[in-house]
C-alpha positions in Angstrom: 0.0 0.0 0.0 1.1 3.9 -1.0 2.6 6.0 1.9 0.0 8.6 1.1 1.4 11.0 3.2 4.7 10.5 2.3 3.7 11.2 -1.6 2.2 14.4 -0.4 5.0 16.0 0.8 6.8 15.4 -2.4 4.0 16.9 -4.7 5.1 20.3 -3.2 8.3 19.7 -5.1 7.1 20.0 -8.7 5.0 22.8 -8.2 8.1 24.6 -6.7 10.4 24.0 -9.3 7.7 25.0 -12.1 6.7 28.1 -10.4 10.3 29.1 -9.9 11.8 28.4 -13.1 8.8 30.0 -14.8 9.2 33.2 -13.2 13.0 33.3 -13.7 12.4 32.4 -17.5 9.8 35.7 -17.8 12.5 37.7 -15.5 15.2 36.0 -18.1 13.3 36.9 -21.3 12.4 40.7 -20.5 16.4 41.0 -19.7 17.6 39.7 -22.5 14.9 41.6 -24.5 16.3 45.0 -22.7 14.4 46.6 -19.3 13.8 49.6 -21.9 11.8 47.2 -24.3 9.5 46.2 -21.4 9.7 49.7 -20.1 8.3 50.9 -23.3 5.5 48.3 -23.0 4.8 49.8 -19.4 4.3 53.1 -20.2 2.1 52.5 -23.1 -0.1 50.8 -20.9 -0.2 53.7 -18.3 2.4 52.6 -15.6 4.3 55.2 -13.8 7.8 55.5 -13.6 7.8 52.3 -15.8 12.0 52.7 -16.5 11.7 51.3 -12.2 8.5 49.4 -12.4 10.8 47.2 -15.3 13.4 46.8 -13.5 11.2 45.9 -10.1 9.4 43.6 -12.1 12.7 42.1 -13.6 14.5 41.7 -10.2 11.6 40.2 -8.5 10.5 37.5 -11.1 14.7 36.1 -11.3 15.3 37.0 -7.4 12.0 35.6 -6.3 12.0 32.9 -8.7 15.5 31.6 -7.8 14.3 31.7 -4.0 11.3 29.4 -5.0 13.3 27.2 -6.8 15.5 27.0 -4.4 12.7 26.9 -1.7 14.7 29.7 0.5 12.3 32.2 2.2 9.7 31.2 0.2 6.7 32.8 2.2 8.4 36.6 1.6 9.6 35.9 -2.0 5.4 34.9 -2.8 4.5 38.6 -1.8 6.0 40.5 -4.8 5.4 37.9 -7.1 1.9 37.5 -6.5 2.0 41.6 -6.8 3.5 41.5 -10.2 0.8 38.8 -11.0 -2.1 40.7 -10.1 -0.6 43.9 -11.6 -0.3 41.9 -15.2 -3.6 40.4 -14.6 -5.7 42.9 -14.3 -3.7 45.7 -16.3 -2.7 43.4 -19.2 -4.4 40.2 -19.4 -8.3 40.5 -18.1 -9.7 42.3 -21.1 -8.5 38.8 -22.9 -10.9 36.7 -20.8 -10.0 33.6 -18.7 -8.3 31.4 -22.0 -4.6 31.7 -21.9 -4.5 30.2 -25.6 -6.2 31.8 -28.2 -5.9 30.5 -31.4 -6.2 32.5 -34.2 -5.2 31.1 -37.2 -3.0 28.6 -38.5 -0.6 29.6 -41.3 2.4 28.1 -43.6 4.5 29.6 -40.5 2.6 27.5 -37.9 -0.1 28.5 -35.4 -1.0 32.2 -34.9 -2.1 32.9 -30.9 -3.8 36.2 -30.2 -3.1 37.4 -26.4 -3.4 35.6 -23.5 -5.9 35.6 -20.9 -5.4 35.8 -16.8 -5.7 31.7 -17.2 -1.6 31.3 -16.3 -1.9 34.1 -13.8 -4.6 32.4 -11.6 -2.2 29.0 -12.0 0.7 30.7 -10.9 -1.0 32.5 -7.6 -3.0 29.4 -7.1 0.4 27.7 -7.0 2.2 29.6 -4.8 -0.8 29.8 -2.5 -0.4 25.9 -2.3 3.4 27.0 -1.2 2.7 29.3 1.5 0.2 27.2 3.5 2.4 24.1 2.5 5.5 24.7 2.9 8.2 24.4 0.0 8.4 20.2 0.4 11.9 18.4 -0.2 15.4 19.8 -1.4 14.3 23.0 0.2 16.8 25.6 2.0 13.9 27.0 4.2 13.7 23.1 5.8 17.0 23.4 6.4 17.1 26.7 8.5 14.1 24.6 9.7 16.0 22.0 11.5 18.7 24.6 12.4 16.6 26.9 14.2 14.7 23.7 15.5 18.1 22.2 16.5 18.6 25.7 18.4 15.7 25.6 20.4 15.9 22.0 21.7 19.7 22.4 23.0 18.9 25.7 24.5 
């Protein structure tokens, strides 16, 4: 018979490493892309002082993707994340509807999407809601200042 509860604590892992890696890819691409490039997309859509709000957005999805990944202070790092979600979701994505894939055509180049919905958005918070009342599972550097602090307490 399954250790159900043993597999449970494991199923935190995936969602961690997804959620990390996907924020550090968007951080990645909008760097590579240049923090002026997004900046420009900021200000058309209204954002003020969008040359900081880039970078901001930039440093928080690599910074707090790497500490999700990583599963190190994982309950601060969702904060700002779940800000830049909610800011994208209702200043970019809601007038889309919920569908993140919209297909629009399909042409000799391949498949043509139109933009996305807040569909990813309410994955990604509803993932790292799962993290915060969870905990970040296995592999993760907050269980290990876990069992230091714990450690601590018991031989004091």
């Amino acid at each position: 018979m399954l250790d159900t509860k043993r597999l449970q604590r494991w199923s935190l892992l995936p969602l961690r490493l997804i959620v990390g890696y996907g924020f550090m890819a968007h951080g990645y691409a909008k760097l590579v892309r240049g923090p002026e490039v997004f900046a420009a997309v900021l200000q058309a859509i209204g954002v003020p002082e969008a040359h900081l709000m880039s970078w901001a957005t930039i440093i928080i999805e690599l910074a707090g993707g790497a500490a999700i990944l990583l599963g190190a202070f994982v309950g601060f790092a969702i904060v700002p994340m779940a800000a830049v979600l909610v800011t994208a979701m209702f200043t970019v994505h809601l007038p889309y509807g919920f569908s993140s894939i919209k297909l629009q055509a399909i042409t000799a180049h391949g498949p043509q999407f139109g933009p996305p919905g807040y569909e990813v958005d309410l994955l990604y918070l509803a993932c790292m809601a799962t993290l915060a009342m969870a905990g970040p599972g296995p592999f993760a550097v907050d269980s290990l200042i876990n069992k230091d602090s714990d450690h601590e307490c018991s031989t004091n």
